[in-house]
N, C-alpha and C positions, 0 to 999 in steps of 0.2 A: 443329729439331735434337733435343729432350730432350721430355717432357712437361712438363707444368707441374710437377707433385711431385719430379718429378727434378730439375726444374731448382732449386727451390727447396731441396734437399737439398746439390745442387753448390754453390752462391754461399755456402751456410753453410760448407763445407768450404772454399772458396777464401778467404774472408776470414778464415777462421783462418789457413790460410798464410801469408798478408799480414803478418796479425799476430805469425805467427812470425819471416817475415823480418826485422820491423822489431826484434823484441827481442830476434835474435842478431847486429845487424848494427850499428844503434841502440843496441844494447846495450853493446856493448863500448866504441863510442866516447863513449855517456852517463859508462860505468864510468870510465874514463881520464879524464875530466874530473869526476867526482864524487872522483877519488883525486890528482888535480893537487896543489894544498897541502899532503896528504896526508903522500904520500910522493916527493916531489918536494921536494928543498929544498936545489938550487940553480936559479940561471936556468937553468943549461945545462941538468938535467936536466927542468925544467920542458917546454925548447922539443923536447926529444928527444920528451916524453911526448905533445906536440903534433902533432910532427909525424909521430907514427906513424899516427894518426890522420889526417893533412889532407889525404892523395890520395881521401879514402874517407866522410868524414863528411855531408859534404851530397849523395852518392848515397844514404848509408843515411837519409838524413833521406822517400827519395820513397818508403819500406814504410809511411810512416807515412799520407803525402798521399794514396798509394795505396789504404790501408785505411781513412782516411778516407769518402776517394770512392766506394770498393763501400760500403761500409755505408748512404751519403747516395744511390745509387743503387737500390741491394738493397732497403734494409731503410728507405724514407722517414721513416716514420710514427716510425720508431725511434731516428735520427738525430735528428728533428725534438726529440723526448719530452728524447732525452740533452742535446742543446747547448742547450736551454732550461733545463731542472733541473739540470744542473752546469754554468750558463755563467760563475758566478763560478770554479771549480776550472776550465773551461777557459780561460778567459781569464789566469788566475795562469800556467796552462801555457804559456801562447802568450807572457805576457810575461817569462818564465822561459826561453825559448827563444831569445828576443830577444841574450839576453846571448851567444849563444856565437859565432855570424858575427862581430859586432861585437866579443867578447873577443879572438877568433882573429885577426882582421885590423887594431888596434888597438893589442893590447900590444906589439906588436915596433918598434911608430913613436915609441916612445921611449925611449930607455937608461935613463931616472930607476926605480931601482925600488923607490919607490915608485906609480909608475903602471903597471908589468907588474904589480906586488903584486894591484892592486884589479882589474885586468882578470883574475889568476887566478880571485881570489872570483867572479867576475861568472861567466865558464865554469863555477865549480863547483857556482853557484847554477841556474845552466841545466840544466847536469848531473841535478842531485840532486833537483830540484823533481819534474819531470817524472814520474821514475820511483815517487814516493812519491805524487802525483796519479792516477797507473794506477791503483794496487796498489789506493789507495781507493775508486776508479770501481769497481774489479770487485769488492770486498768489500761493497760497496752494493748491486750484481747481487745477491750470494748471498743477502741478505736481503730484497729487495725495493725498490721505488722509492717514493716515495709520492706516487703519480699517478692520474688518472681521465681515463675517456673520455667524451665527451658522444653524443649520438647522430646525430651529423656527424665522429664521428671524431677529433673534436678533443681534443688532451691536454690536461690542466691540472696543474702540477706543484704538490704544494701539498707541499714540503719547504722547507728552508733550510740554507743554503750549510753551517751549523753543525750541522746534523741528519747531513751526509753525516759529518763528523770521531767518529764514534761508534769503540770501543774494538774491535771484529773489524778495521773496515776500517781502520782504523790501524795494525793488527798484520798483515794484508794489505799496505797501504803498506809501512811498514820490512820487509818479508818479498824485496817485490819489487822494494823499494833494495839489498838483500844480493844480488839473482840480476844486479842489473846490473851492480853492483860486481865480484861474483864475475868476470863476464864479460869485465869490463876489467883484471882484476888477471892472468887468464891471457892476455889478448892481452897485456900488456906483457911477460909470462915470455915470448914469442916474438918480442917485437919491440926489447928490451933487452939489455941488457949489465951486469955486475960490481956495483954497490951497490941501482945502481936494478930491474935484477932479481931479486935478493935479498928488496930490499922487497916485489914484489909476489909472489914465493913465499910471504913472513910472511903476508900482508894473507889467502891463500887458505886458510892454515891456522887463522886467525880464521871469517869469512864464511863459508867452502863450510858446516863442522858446523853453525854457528851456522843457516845457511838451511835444513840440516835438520828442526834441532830446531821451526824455526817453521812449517814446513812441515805438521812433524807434526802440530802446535798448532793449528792452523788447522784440520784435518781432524777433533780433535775436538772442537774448541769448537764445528763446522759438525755435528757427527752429534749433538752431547747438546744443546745449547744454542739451534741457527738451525732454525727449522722450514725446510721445502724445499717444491718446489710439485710439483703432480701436475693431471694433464688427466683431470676424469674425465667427459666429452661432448665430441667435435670431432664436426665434420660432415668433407666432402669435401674430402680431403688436398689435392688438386686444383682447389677451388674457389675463391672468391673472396677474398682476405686481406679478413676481417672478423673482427678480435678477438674482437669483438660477439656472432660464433655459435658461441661454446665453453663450456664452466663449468670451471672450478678450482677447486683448494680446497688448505689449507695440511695439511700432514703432517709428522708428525714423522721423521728422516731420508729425506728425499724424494729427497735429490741425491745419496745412495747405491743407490735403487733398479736405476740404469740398471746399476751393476756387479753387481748379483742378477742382474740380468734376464741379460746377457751379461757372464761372470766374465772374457772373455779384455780386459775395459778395466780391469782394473784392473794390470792391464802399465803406465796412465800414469802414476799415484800411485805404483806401486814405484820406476820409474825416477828420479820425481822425488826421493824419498826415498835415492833408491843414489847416483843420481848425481853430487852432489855430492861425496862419500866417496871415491867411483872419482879425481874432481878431485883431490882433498885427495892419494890416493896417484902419481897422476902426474904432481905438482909434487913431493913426497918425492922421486923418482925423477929429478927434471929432465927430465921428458918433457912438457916447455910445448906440443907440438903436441897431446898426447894429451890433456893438461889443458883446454883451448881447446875441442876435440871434447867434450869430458865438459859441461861447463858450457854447450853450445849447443844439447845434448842436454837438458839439463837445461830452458832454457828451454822449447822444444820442448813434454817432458813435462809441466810445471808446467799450459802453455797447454791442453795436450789435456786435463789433468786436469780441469781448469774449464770447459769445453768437454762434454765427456763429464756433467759430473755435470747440469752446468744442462740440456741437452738436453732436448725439444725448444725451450724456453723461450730468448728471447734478452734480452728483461727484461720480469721479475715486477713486479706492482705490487704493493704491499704496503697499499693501501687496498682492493680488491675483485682477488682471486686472478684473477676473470674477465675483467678487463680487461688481463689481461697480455698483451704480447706473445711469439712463439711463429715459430718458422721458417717454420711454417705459411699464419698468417693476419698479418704482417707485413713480406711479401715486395713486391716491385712487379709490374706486369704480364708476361704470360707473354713477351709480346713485346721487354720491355726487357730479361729475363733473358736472353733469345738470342739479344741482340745484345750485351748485353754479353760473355755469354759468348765470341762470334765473336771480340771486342774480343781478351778475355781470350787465347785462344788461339794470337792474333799476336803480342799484346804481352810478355806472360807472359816466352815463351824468350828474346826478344831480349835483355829485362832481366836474364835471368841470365845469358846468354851474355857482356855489356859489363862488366856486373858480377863474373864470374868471371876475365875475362882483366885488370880493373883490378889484382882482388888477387894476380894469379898475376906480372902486371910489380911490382908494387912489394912483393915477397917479399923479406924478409929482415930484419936486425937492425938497428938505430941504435944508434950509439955514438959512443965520442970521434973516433974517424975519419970519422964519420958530420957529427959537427958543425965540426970542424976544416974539412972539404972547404964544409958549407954556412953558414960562420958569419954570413952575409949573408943567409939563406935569410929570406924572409916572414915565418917563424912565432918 
């Protein structure tokens, strides 16, 4: 179907996609359950905030399965590297996840509220874990891993669970708790009514500037502070993924190079910077639709921005630059790429096609008539 280089350049771009569906989709429903307790504070308003969310949340849960799977497909060796050296942060993830099927279908099976109370928290620990887990996975990316190859290929991770909690990637974390939140506080401006959408106008005029400013933060702490990595020998784009036959080496602003090289990327980092602000004006305005669009953009640009700077790299090691992995020589066989690919091409439209016509039947507001007609509903 593709060459090998091609192909290997395509699955890097498809799984970012992935990635993006899951944190504009994923995201908003993480957001809504990270802001439940919040600003939510009655039951009724609770289960409105619920169920704006419940036709929707465990489709948007299959961008993540989904992205999962390409990566553990794609990129083995790298997969392999990641769920071994952050399997403590994935496991908190996976059991931080736990809480929110079991919150969502739980707390409405008993009127005591004190037991909806603790099944909120539960959702909102689901919620909020997650997205503050990412942030730090990828703020560890930008500095490095601290792993080795042997000469079988074989990783060795020689970090700890308390080495990832280090101060960038923790300011990464809360960066990309603000853009989920942000995400959820504009779907409720479209999916609410009178106090409770009020609230989540307030919550956007907090979050949206606020993810700016860290955003920015982030970008310089990464250009004076995090050295970046650079290829300076690859053999054959084309040949065989063998991290093995390339040398790196650490540079200082390395993960700004690619916007020297071609200035028209740095269109991702503006957007991710504007965007927000454009949010913040089309909740001013009560244009929750347009607000929603701003902030999905937003993720979008954030992800291309990190995306764009790491290139070609997909994780650095931070004990020998050479044993990094690289889109390159961390991909799978030619043959699995174009079949996955083939995969991809059926599956891909289906999924937003079922996906598109869910949100288009279940458009519209929730409110007091909303709960009056379902005051018996599941959630």
């Amino acid at each position: 179907m593709f060459d090998y280089e091609t192909l290997k350049l395509l699955w890097w771009l498809l799984i970012g996609v992935l990635l993006i569906g899951f944190v504009i989709t994923d995201g908003f429903d993480m957001g809504v359950g990270a802001l439940l307790p919040v600003i939510g504070k009655t039951d009724d308003e609770r289960r409105i905030m619920i169920n704006s969310i419940a036709p929707h949340w465990e489709g948007n849960q299959v961008w993540l399965v989904l992205a999962a799977g390409a990566i553990f497909a794609a990129w083995p060796a790298v997969y392999a590297t990641a769920f071994s050296g952050f399997y403590v942060a994935m496991m908190l993830t996976l059991f931080a996840l736990f809480f929110r099927p079991v919150g969502f279908d739980y707390r409405s099976k008993l009127a005591d509220p004190r037991w909806r109370k603790s099944w909120d928290w539960g959702i909102f620990a689901g919620s909020t874990v997650p997205p503050i887990v990412f942030g730090v996975a990828f703020g560890n990316l930008l500095q490095g891993v601290p792993f080795v190859l042997d000469d079988f290929l074989r990783a060795q991770y020689l970090g700890s669970f308390f080495g990832l909690l280090n101060p960038f990637a923790l300011l990464v974390g809360v960066f990309s708790l603000l853009l989920f939140v942000m995400q959820g506080a504009t779907w409720l401006q479209m999916k609410t009514e009178e106090e409770l959408h009020a609230r989540a106008r307030r919550v956007i005029f907090v979050v949206a500037p606020l993810a700016t400013a860290l955003f920015a933060l982030a970008g310089i702490w990464l250009y004076y502070a995090i050295d970046g990595y650079v290829i300076t020998q690859i053999g054959d784009l084309s040949g065989p993924s063998n991290p093995l036959l390339k040398t790196a080496e650490l540079q200082q602003g390395a993960w700004f190079l690619n916007y020297e090289k071609y200035p028209i990327m740095m269109l991702a980092p503006a957007l991710g910077l504007l965007l927000p602000l454009l949010a913040v004006v089309a909740t001013k305005f009560n244009r929750a639709g347009f607000a929603f669009l701003f902030s999905s953009l937003t993720q979008a640009a954030v992800l291309m921005t990190f995306a764009l700077s790491i290139f070609p790299f997909v994780m650095p090691s931070s004990i020998d630059p050479s044993m990094s992995f690289t889109v390159w020589d961390a991909a799978s066989s030619e043959m699995t790429l174009n079949i996955m690919t083939m995969a991809a091409v059926v599956f891909l439209p289906i999924i937003l096609l079922y996906t598109s016509w869910g949100y288009f039947k279940m458009f519209g507001r929730l409110g007091k008539e909303y709960m009056a007609k379902y005051k018996n509903s599941a959630y």
